[in-house]
C-alpha positions in Angstrom: -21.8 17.0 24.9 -18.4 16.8 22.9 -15.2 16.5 25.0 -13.1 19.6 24.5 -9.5 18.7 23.2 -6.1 20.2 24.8 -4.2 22.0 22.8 -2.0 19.5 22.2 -4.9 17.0 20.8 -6.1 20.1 18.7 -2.3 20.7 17.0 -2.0 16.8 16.5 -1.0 15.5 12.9 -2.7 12.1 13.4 -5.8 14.2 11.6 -4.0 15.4 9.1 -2.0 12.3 8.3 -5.0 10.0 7.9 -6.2 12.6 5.6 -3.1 11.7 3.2 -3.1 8.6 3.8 -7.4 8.0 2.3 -5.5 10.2 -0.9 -3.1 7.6 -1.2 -5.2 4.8 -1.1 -8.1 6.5 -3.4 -5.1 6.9 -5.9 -3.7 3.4 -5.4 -8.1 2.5 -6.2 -7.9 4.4 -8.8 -4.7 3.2 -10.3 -6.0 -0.9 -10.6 -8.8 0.9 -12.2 -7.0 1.8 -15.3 -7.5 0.9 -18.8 -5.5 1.0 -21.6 -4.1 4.1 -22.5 -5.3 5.5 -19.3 -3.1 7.2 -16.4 -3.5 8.3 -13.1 -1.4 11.4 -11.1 -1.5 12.3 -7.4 -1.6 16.0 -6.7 -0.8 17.3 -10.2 -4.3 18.4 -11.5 -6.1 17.3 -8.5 -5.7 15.7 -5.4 -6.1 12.5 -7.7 -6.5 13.0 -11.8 -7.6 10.2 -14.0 -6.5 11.0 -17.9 -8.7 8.6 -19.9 -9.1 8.3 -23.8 -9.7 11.1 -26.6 -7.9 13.7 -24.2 -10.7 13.2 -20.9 -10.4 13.9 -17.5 -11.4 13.1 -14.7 -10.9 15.5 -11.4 -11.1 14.0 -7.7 -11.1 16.0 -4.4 -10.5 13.4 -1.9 -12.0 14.5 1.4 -11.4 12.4 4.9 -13.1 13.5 8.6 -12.8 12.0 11.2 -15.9 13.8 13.1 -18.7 11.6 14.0 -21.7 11.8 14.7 -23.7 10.5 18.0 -24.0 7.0 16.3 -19.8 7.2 15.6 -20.3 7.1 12.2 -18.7 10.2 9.9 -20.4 13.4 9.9 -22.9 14.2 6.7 -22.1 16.3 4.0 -24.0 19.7 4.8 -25.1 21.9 2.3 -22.7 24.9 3.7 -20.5 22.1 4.5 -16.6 24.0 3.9 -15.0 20.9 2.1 -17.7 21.0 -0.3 -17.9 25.0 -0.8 -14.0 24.9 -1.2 -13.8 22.0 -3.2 -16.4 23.7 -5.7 -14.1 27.0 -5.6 -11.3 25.1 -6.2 -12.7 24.0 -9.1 -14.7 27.2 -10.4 -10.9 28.5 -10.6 -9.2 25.5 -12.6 -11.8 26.1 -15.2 -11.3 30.1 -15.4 -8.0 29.8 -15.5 -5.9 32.8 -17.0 -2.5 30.9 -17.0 -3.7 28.0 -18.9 -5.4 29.6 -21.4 -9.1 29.6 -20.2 -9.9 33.1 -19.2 -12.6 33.1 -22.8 -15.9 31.4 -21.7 -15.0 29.2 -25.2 -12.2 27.8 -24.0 -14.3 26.9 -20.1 -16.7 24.9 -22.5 -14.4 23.0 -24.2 -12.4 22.2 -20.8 -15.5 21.3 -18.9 -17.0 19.1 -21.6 -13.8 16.6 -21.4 -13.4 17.1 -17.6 -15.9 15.3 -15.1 -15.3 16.7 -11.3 -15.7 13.9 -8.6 -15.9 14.9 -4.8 -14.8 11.5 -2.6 -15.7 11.7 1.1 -16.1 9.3 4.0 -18.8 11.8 5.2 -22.8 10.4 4.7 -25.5 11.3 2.3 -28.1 14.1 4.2 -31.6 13.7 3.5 -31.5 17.3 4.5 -28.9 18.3 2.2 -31.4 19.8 -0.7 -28.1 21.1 -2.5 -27.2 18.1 -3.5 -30.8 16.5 -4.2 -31.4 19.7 -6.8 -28.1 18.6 -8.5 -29.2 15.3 -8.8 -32.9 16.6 -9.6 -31.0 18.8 -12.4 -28.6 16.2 -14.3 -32.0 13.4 -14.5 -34.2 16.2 -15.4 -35.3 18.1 -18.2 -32.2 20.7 -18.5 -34.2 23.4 -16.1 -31.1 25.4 -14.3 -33.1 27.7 -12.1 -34.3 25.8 -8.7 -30.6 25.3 -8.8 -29.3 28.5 -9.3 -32.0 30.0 -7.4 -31.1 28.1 -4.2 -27.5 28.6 -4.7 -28.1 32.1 -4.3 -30.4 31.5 -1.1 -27.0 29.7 0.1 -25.1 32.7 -0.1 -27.4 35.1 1.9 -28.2 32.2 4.6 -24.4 31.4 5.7 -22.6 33.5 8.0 -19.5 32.1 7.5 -17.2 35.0 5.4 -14.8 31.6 3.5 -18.3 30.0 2.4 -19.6 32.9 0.9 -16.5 33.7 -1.2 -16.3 30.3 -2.0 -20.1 30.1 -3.1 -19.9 33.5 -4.8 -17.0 32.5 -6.8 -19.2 29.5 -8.1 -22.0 32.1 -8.8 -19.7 34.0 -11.2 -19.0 31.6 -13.5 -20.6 32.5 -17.0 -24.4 30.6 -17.0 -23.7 28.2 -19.8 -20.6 27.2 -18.0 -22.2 26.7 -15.0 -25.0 24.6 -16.5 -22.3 22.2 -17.5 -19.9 22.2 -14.4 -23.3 20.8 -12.8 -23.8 18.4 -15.4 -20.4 17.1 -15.0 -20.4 16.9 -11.1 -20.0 13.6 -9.1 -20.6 12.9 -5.9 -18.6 9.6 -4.3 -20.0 9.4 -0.5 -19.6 7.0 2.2 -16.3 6.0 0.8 -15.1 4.8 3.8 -13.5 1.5 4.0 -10.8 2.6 1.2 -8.2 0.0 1.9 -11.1 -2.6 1.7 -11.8 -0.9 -2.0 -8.4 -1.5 -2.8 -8.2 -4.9 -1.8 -11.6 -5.8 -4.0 -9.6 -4.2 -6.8 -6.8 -6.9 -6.5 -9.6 -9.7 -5.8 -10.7 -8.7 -9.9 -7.4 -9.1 -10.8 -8.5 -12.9 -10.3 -6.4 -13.1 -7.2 -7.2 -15.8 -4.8 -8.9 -14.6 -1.8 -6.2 -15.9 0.3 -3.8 -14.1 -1.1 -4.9 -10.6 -1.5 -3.3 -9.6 1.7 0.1 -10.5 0.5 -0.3 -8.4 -3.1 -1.6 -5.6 -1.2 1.2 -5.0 1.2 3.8 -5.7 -1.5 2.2 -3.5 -4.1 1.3 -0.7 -1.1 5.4 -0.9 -0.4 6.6 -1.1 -3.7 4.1 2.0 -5.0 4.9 4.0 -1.9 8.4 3.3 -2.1 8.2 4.6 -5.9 6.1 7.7 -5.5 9.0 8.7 -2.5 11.9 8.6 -4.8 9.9 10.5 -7.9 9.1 13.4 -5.3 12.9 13.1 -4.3 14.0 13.6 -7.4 11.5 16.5 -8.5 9.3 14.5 -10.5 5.6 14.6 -10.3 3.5 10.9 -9.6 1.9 9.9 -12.5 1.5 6.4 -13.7 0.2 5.0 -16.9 -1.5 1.2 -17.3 1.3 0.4 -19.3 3.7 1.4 -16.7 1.9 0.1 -14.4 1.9 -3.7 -15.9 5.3 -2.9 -16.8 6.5 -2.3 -13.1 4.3 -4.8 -11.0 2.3 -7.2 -12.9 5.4 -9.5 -12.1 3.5 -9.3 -8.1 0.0 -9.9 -9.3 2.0 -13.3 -11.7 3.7 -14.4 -8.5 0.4 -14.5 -6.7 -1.1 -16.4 -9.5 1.6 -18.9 -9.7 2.0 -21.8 -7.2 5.4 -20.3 -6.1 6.1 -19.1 -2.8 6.0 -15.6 -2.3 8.8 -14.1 0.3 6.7 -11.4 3.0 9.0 -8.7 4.3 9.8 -8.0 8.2 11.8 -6.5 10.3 13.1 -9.4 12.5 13.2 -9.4 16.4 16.5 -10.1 17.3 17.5 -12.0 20.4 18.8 -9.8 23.4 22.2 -12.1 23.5 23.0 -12.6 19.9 25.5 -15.3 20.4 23.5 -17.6 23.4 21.4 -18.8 20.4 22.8 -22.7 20.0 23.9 -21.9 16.1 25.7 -19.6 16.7 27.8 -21.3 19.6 27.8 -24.4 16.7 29.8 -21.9 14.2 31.8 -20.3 16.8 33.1 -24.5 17.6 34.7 -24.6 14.2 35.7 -20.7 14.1 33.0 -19.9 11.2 32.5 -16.9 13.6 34.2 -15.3 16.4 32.7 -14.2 19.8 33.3 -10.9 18.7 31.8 -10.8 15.2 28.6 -9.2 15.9 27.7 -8.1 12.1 28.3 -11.3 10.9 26.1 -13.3 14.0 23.6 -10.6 13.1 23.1 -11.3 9.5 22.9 -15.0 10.1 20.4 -14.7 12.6 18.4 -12.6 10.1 19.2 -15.4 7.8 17.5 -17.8 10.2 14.2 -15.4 11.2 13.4 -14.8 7.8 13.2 -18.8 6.9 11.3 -19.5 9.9 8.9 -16.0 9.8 8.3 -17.0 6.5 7.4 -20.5 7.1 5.1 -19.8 9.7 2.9 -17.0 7.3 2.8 -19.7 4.4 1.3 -22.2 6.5 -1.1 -19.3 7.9 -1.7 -18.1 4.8 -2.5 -21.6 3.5 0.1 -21.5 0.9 1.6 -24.7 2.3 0.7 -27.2 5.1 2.3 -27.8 8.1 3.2 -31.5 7.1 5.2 -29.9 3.9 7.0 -28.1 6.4 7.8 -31.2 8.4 9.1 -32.9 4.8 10.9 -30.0 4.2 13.0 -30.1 7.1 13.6 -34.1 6.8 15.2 -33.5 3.0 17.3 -30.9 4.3 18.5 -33.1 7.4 19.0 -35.9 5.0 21.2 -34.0 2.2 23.2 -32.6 5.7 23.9 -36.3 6.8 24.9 -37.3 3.5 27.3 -34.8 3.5 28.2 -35.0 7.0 29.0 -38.9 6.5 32.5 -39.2 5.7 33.3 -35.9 6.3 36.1 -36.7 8.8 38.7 -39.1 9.3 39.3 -41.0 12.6 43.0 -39.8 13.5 42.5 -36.5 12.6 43.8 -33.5 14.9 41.3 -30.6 16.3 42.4 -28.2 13.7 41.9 -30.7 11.4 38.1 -31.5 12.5 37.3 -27.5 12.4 38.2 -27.0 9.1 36.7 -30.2 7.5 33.5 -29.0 9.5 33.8 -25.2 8.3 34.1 -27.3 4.5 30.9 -29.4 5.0 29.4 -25.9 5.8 30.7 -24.8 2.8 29.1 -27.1 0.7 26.0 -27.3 2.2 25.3 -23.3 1.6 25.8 -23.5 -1.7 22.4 -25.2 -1.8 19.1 -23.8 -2.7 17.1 -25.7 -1.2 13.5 -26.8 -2.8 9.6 -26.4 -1.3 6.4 -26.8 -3.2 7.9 -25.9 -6.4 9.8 -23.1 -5.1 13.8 -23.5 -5.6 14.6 -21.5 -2.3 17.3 -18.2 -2.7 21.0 -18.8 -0.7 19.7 -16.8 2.3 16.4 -18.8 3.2 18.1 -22.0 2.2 21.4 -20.9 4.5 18.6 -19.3 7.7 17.2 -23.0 7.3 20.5 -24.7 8.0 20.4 -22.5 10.7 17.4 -23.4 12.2 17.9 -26.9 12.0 21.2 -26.3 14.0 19.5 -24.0 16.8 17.0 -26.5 17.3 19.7 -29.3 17.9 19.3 -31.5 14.8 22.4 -31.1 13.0 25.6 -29.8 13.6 29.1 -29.2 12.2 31.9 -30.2 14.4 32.6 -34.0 14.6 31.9 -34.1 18.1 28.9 -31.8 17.7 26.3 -33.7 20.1 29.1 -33.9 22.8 29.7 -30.0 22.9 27.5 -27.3 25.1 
């Protein structure tokens, strides 16, 4: 027996949300799908339209449960089912369309001849379900209409549900030729249910290294997200072509390809007591920072995190190896010592020492520093400086190893 939910379970947006999210990530499918000359849009015609060549389209109603059934698996598509009553309204109406010009059973024709009409669900197939085996049986067959008709009609008299009926009736009045070819042109896409893991096998035919799918799918899920928020912002509908689409982010499917490192995005952790970290007390020595400077600690600490998170997730990743790592930290320690050699003189004074020591930091963050053929930027060649000095292996004061 079904737990019953509390009201506040029943009024939760988590359903709802995953419900945009699967629409998202159908359209982001259907977008690394594209050909030439093709384009995609996200609630303009449809939940999701595909616009192919010689002025085709191609409707989806994207439709997410999250009802199981006693094995936990989705509910099946029923043959009074209300997403897929609705969904058929929905699109009995788009075809009869006054407004856009369709109101003369000509002008249906001609729409539903270019236009194919794709229902996407996570819910199962039915072996019950003799709706959608007569559709089937009807678009293999030999062009005979009526066990389809027949039984839609059966439909109509067997549910007691008022919103089916309309819906069902609504179908029902569409002229008979037109009919006969909205069925023709219907599509059923069931079980989609691991969407992200569609996406991802989309990349993987990009001829993207397995081990590297994960990285192009959270930068090209950011960066399309990201895009589709501003166009709504600024009133435009989300529509993208292939050529927009290679224009705009082929450079993330190229840096994937390439044997350069790739830079993952985070929000970094920061330390409870900003300035107890051992790099920072190293700047603060030679008045680089003050004790009081907390945006500046802050941004060098960021600095730091995002060489070292990044680090880390290459050598996961397999991008790198740890040993490279290792080397990459010795060549850094040796250009400091070089630098740090003959940096100061013997007889000079404290304020003299700080400000040859805030010069050799000077010079040494105007490097970019170099790993497996990637020529770091300023900030992850700077965080590495300052990971070096947190750990204790370099440091900028003459009398650095003396100091707390």
């Amino acid at each position: 027996m079904a737990e019953e939910k509390s009201f506040t379970e029943k009024t939760s947006a988590g359903d709802t949300s995953i419900g945009f999210d699967y629409q998202y990530y159908y359209f982001l499918h259907r977008i690394l799908n594209l050909g030439t000359g093709q384009s995609v849009g996200l609630e303009i015609k449809d939940d999701v339209h595909t616009e192919l060549d010689a002025d085709f389209n191609i409707l989806y109603q994207v439709k997410h449960t999250v009802q199981t059934n006693a094995a936990g698996a989705p509910i099946a598509l029923s043959e009074l089912d209300a997403d897929l009553w609705k969904t058929l309204y929905n699109w009995s109406q788009v075809i009869s369309d006054k407004v856009d010009g369709r109101e003369e059973i000509t002008e249906q024709l001609k729409f539903v001849d270019k236009t194919e009409f794709h229902l996407v669900s996570n819910k199962s197939h039915s072996k019950s379900n003799t709706f959608l085996q007569l559709v089937v049986d009807y678009q293999a067959g030999d062009g005979d209409f009526e066990p389809l008709r027949a039984h839609i009609d059966y439909l109509t008299s067997k549910t007691q549900d008022a919103g089916i009926k309309k819906y069902i009736e609504a179908v029902a009045q569409l002229d008979l030729t037109v009919r006969k070819k909205f069925f023709e042109q219907l599509r059923f896409e069931l079980e989609c249910q691991d969407i992200i893991g569609r996406v991802k096998l989309s990349i993987r035919e990009k001829i993207i290294d397995l081990e590297k799918i994960d990285g192009v799918f959270e930068r090209l899920d950011s960066r399309i997200r990201s895009d589709n928020f501003l166009a709504v912002k600024s009133g435009q509908s989300i529509r993208i072509s292939f050529e927009e689409f290679a224009s705009r982010y082929s450079k993330i499917f190229d840096d994937a390809r390439s044997k350069k490192l790739v830079y993952h995005r985070f929000e970094p952790d920061l330390p409870e007591d900003i300035f107890a970290q051992r790099f920072i007390k190293r700047l603060i020595e030679i008045d680089a920072v003050t004790p009081s400077d907390d945006e500046l600690a802050v941004k060098y600490t960021e600095h730091k995190l995002r060489a070292t998170r990044n680090l880390d997730r290459w050598v996961q990743d397999g991008d790198i190896i740890s040993d490279e790592v290792e080397e990459f930290h010795d060549d850094v320690f040796a250009q400091w010592e070089n630098e740090f050699e003959g940096s100061f003189e013997e007889d000079d004074n404290l304020k003299e020492v700080a400000a040859a020591a805030r010069e050799l930091l000077k010079i040494l963050r105007r490097e970019r520093f170099k790993l497996n053929q990637t020529d770091l930027d300023i900030r992850f060649s700077n965080g590495e400086l300052y990971y070096l000095s947190d750990i204790g292996r370099i440091g900028w004061h003459r009398d650095w190893k003396n100091n707390v």
